[in-house]
N, C-alpha and C positions, 0 to 999 in steps of 0.2 A: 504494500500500500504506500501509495507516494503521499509524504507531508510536507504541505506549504508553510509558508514563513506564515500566515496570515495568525492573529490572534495566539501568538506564542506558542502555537500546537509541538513545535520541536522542543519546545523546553520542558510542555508538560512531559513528555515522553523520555526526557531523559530524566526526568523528576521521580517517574515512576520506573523506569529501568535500572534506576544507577540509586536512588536513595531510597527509597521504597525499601521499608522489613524483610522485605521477598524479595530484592534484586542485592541485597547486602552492602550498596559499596563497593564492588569490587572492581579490580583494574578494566584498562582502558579495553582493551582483546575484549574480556567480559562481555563489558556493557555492551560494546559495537554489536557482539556477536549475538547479543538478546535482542537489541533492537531490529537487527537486520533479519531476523525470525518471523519480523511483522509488515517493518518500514521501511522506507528510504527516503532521499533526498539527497539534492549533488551537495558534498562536501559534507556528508556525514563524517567521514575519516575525522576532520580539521575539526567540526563540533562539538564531536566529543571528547576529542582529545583538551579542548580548551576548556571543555565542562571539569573535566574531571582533576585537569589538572591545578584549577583555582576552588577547588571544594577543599572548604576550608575542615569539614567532620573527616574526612581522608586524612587530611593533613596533621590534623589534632590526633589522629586513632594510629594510622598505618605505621609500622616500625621502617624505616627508612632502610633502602637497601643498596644505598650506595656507600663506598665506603669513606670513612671519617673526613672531613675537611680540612684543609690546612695542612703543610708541608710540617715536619718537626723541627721547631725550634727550640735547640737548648741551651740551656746558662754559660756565660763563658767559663772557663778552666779560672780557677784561684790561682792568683801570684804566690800563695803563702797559706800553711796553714791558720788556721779558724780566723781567716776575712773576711769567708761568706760561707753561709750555715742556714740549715731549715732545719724545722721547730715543728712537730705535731703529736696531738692528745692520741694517746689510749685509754678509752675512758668507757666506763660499766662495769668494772670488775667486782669480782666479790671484796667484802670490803675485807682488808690488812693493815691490822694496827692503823683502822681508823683512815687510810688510803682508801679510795675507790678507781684513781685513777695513773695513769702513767704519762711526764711531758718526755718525749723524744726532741732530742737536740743531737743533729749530727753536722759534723764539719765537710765540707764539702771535697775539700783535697784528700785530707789524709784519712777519711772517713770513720774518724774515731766518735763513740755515742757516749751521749750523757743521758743516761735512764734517773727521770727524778719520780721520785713516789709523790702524788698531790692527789684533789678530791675531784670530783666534777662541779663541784660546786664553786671551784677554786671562782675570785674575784681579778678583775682588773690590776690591781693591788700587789695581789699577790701575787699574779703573774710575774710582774716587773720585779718581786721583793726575788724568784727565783730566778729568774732569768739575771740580775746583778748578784746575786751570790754564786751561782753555778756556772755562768758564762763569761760577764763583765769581769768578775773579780780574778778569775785563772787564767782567762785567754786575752784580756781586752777588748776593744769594740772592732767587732766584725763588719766590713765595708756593706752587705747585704745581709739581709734576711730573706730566705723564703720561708713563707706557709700557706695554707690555703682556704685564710680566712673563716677558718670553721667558727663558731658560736663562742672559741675561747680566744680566738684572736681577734678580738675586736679593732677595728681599725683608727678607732680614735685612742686607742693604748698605744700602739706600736707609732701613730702618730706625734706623740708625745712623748714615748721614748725615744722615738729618734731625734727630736728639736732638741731632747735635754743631754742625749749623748752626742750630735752633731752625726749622725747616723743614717746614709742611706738605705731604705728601707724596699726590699724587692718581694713582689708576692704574687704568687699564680693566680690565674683567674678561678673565678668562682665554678668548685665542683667537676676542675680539671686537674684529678690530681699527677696529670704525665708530665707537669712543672716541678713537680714537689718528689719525684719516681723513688729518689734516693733513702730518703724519710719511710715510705711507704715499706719499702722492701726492709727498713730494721726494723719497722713494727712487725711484721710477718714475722722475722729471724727471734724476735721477742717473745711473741706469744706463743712461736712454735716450743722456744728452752723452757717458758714458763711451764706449758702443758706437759713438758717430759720431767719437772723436776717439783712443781707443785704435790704437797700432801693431799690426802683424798677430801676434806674439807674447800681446798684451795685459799686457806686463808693464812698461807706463810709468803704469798708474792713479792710482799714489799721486804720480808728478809731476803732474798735471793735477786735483787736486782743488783746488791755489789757483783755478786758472782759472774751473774750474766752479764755486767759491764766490761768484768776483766775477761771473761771468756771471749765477747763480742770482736773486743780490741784486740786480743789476740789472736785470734784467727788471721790470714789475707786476703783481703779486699780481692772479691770476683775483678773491679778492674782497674785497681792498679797491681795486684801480685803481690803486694805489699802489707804487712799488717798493721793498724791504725798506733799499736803500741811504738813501734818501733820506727814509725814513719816521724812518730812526736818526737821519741826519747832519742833516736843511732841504738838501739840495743834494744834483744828482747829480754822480758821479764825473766828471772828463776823462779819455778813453781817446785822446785826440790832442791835441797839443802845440798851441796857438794862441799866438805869437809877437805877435802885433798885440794882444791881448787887453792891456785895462790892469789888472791886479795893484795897485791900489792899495787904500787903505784903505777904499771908496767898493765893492771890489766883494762884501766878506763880507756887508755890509746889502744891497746887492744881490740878491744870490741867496739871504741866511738867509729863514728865516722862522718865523713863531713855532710850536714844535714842540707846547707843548700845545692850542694848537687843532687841528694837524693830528691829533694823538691824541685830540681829542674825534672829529673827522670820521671816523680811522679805525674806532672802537667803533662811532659810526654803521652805515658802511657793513659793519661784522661783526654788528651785532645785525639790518639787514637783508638779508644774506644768510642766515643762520638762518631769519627769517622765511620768505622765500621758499621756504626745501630743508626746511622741516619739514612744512607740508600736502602736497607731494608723495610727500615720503621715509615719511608715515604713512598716505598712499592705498594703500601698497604692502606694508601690515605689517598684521596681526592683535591687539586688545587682548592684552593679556597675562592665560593662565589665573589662575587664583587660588591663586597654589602656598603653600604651609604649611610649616610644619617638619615634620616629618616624614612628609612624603609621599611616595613613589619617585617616579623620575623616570628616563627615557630618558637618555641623551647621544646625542649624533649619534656616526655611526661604529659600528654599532652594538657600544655598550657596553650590559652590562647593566642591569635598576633599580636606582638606589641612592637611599639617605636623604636629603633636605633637613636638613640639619644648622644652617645658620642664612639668614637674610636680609640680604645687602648692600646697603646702599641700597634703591635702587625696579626694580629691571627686575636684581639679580643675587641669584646665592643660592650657598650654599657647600655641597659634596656632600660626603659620607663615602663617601671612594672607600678600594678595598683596598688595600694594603699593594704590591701589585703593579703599581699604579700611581702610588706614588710620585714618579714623575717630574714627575707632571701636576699643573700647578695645580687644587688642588681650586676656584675661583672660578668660574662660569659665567655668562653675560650668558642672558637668558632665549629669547632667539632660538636659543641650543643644545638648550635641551631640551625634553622632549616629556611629557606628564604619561602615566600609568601608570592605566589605568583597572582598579578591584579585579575580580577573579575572581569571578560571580557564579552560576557553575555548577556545580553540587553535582558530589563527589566528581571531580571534573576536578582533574588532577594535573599541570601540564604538564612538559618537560622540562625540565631543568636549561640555563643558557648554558652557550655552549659553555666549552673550559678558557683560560686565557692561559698565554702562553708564558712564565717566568722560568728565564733562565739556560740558555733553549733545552729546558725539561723543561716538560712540560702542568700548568698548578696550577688546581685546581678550588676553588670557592668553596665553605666549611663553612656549608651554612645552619641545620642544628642538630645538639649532643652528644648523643646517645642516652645512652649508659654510658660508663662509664670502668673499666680495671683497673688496680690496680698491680702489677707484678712487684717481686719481691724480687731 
């Protein structure tokens, strides 16, 4: 059956093939092929494809199946141990000695970790009270931080630590945590020792995080080769008493060695491992669209479109989210989002997103003021 343009009749038809309970949504092939069951008209191909492709319940629903955005870009290599260092909570644990939670601090070169026992409840405050007794006061102040903005890194703390220390301050975008990879993987290496060496209660954690500090550090870093103990110290630790060993003056040159060569070797072998995990890690990733200020955009989860409000750097960008979502860092890494292609079909209205929840009551988004009255 042939359908004219007159009176919307092609729209109703995709209305009812493509969103309709009984036609599901589903891809373009789909639809065409349910339509073409019944209908036609010239440039069916192009109509549906433009239908489908600006249907914003698609876009909010469907898992994306192209792969990630954005080329990888990583941190440059440290001139020097702990210049630049990222910071993240392990936090829910059973409680220990009144602990609930774990801050990871690792140094970015020499890859050595600071496991601190704190609560989840820990404060602003208190953050900084640890972060100068554990880091400031033994390492100095580090040219960069990364973190990834979780709930305990607030941005107005670190903002403020950094004015009062003269401190620049470096952070992944929101909820990408392949900025922060290095953090990530001693939390894993953490909770992996904890679960092999915790009592069946689980509540001796917070005694056993010196052990796992020294165990961490002395192991060799997957990619420098190198152990974080000895990347610090020119020598590794004694974990057993050697009695015959001669202690004299004769054995500190023995065993020192000169640390800024071994920190030129270490930058080596970090600016070639980069090498190596960036042709593969970008075989597996898609260029990044060409996003703008003001262009909607997807968020994964399906949230609704919202504005491009600015540009961070090269691969994030900052959304003007609602009021309702407050909680969320507005900062996006570009591998979150999804570009919003325009509505190209006449009088097509589509439905509203769904509502969000505040405070347990449904709140719908005002997309425009019609009128206004005022009562007296």
């Amino acid at each position: 059956m042939y359908v004219p343009e007159a009176n919307d009749l092609r729209l109703h038809v995709l209305k009812y093939k493509h969103d309709h309970s009984l036609s599901g949504h589903f891809s373009q092939n789909c639809t065409l092929e349910l339509i073409q069951r019944e209908y036609t008209w010239p440039g069916i191909r192009t109509y549906v494809k433009d239908y489908i492709k600006s249907c914003t319940a698609c876009a909010r629903a469907k898992t994306p199946r192209h792969q990630p955005y954005g080329m990888l870009k990583q941190l440059p290599v440290p001139d020097r141990p702990w210049n630049s260092i990222s910071m993240d909570f392990i936090e829910q644990l059973p409680s220990s000695s009144g602990f609930t939670a774990i801050l990871v601090v690792i140094d970015q070169l020499s890859k050595q970790a600071i496991f601190i026992p704190t609560r989840d409840t820990i404060t602003s405050p208190e953050l900084a009270q640890l972060f100068l007794l554990h880091v400031f006061a033994k390492h100095g102040i580090p040219a960069h931080v990364t973190s990834d903005r979780g709930s305990k890194f607030v941005l107005h703390f670190f903002q403020s630590l950094g004015k009062a220390l003269d401190m620049k301050l470096h952070f992944t975008s929101g909820y990408h945590p392949e900025g922060d990879g290095q953090t990530k993987q001693a939390n894993q290496t953490l909770e992996q020792y904890l679960r092999m060496y915790c009592n069946y209660q689980q509540d001796n954690w917070s005694d056993l995080l010196p052990l796992a500090k020294f165990a961490y550090n002395n192991a060799p870093s997957a990619t420098t080769g190198v152990s974080p103990f000895f990347t610090n110290k020119g020598y590794h630790p004694n974990i057993t008493v050697h009695p015959e060993r001669d202690l004299s003056s004769a054995w500190p040159r023995e065993y020192a060695v000169d640390l800024e060569s071994l920190h030129q070797y270490l930058r080596g072998e970090m600016a070639a491992a980069q090498k190596r995990y960036q042709g593969p890690a970008d075989a597996r990733r898609s260029p990044a669209p060409d996003f703008k200020v003001g262009d909607q955009k997807l968020s994964k989860k399906n949230l609704s479109p919202y504005p491009i409000i600015a540009q961070v750097g090269t691969l994030s960008f900052t959304i003007c989210l609602p009021n309702s979502m407050r909680a969320v860092h507005p900062i996006f890494h570009i591998s979150q989002l999804e570009p919003v292609t325009p509505n190209t079909i006449p009088n097509w209205s589509q439905p509203p997103p769904p509502p969000v929840e505040v405070d347990g009551e449904p709140e719908y988004e005002i997309t425009e003021i019609l009128d206004s009255k005022l009562d007296q």
